[in-house]
N, C-alpha and C positions, 0 to 999 in steps of 0.2 A: 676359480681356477683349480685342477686338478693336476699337480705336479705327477708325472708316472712313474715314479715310484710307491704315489697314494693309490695308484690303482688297484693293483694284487697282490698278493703275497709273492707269485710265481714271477720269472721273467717276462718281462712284457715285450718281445719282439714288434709285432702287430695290434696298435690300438685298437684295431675295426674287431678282435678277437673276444672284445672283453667288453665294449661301448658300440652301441648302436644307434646310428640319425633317429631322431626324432621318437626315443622311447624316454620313459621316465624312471630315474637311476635314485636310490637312497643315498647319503652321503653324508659326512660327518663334518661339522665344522670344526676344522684348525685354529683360525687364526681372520682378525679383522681389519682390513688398515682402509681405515673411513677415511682420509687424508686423501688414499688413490682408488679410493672406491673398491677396494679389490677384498673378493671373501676365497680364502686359503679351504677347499673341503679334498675329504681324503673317500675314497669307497671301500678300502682294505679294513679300514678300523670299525665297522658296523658289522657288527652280531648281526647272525642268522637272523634271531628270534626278534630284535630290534627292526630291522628289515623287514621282516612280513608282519610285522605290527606297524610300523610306518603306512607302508602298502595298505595294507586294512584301513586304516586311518584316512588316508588318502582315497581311496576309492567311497569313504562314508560323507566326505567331506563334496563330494561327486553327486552322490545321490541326494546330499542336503541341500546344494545347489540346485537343482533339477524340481523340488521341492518348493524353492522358492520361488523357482521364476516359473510356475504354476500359480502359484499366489499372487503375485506379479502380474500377472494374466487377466485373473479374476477382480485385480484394485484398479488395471487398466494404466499399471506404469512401466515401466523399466525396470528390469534386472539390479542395475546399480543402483537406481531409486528406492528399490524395494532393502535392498543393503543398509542403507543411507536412515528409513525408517525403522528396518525390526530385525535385519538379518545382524549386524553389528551389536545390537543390543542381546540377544538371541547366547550369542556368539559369548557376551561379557558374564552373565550370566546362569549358562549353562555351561558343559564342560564342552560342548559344540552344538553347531545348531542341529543335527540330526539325533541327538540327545533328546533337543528340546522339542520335535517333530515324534519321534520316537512314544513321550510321555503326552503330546498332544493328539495323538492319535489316537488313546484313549477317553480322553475328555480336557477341556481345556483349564480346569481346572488348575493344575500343576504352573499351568503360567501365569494368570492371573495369582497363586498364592506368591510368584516371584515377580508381582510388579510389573506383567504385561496387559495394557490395555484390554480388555474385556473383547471390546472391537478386534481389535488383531490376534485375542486368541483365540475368538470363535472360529476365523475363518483359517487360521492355523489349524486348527482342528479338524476341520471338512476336509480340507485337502490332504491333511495327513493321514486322515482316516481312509481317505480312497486312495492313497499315494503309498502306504505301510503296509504290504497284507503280512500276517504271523505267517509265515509258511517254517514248517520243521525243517532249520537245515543241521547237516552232520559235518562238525568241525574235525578233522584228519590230522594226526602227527605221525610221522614213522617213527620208531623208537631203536636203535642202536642196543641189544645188552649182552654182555657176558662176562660169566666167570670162570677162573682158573684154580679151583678147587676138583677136589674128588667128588664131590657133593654138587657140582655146578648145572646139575637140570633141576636138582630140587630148589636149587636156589632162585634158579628164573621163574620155575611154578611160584615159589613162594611170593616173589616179587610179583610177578603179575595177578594173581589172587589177592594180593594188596589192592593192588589198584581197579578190581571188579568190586571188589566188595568194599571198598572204601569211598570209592569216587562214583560205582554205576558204571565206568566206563565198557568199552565194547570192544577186544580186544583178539587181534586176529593174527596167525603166524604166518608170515612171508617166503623167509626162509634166512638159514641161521646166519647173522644173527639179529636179524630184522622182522620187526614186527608191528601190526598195524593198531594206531589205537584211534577210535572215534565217539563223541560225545553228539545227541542231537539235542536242541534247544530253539527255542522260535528267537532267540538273542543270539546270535551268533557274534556278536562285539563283547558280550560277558560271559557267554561260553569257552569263548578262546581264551581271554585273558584267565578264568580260571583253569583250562588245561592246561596250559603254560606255567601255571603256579604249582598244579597239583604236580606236573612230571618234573619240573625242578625241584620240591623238594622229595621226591623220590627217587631220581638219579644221584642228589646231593649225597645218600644216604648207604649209596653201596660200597660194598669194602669186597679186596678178594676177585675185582672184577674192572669190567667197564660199562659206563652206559651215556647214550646221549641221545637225543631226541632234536627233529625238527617238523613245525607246522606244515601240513603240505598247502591246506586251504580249508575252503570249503565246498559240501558239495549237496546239491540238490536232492 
């Protein structure tokens, strides 16, 4: 349950404003009462950055299903069957199972050194191999900056010339005081978590100003 006052920060006149039938919503756990089966989640207390890393999460955990019940296909069982066999295991093992499709996609090697059957990581392998293509994609954050100095364009040069020549990033002007920054990588799961690292602690670090950054996605 979501009490609505957990909803927004803003007045909630109209629920259908802020929630919509049948989409899928990030939300925080409160509070547990296993007695009445009731789980207490709020959606106002989830970070931005929290949120579209969820999201990412969630749509990886999408494509590694989709993964397996192609494997699934090829053993001639069930979806849940196939769970029951390697996905669970997969799952324990790896930090998820599209991690572990991810490193089988190159050679099955990496599973077999974690104690997957030889058998189930061959064919883990075939199919991630056809199932994974590397395509270069460009991870997107808009970036929020300014300062309140006499000095304050040298100071956004200087800050963004930080982050070209530190990070490689790609960085493009919007208009004041937004600005666009993009990183590409055939990893887009450790491309974002490092843009996300690299502009936190780069905003952490400015004085005399303001700055804040959000992921927008990914893009082709």
């Amino acid at each position: 349950m979501i009490h609505v006052s957990e909803v927004s920060g803003k007045w909630v006149r109209d629920i259908r404003k802020f929630v919509k039938m049948n989409k899928n919503y990030i939300a925080k756990v409160l509070r547990v009462d296993e007695e009445k089966g009731h789980i207490a989640l709020s959606l106002k207390r989830v970070a931005k950055v929290d949120r579209t890393r969820k999201i990412q999460e969630f749509r990886y955990e999408q494509k590694a299903e989709k993964i397996l019940n192609k494997i699934a296909r090829k053993k001639k069982i069930t979806l849940e069957k196939a769970y029951e066999l390697i996905g669970y295991e997969l799952q324990e093992k790896f930090k998820d199972m599209f991690e572990a499709f991810e490193l089988a996609s190159k050679s099955p090697e990496p599973l077999i050194n974690r104690g997957i059957k030889k058998e189930w990581a061959e064919i883990i392998h075939e199919v991630a191999k056809e199932s994974i293509t590397k395509k270069k994609i460009r991870i997107k954050a808009e970036l929020n900056l300014k300062f309140y100095t006499d000095d304050g364009i040298e100071k956004i040069k200087e800050f963004l010339d930080n982050l070209i020549n530190k990070y490689g990033l790609n960085i493009k002007y919007i208009s004041a005081p937004r600005y666009s920054v993009e990183v590409e990588s055939d990893n887009p799961k450790l491309a974002q978590k490092e843009l996300i690292k690299q502009l936190t602690d780069a905003v952490s670090k400015v004085k005399d100003g303001e700055a804040e950054f959000k992921i927008i996605g990914e893009k082709k």
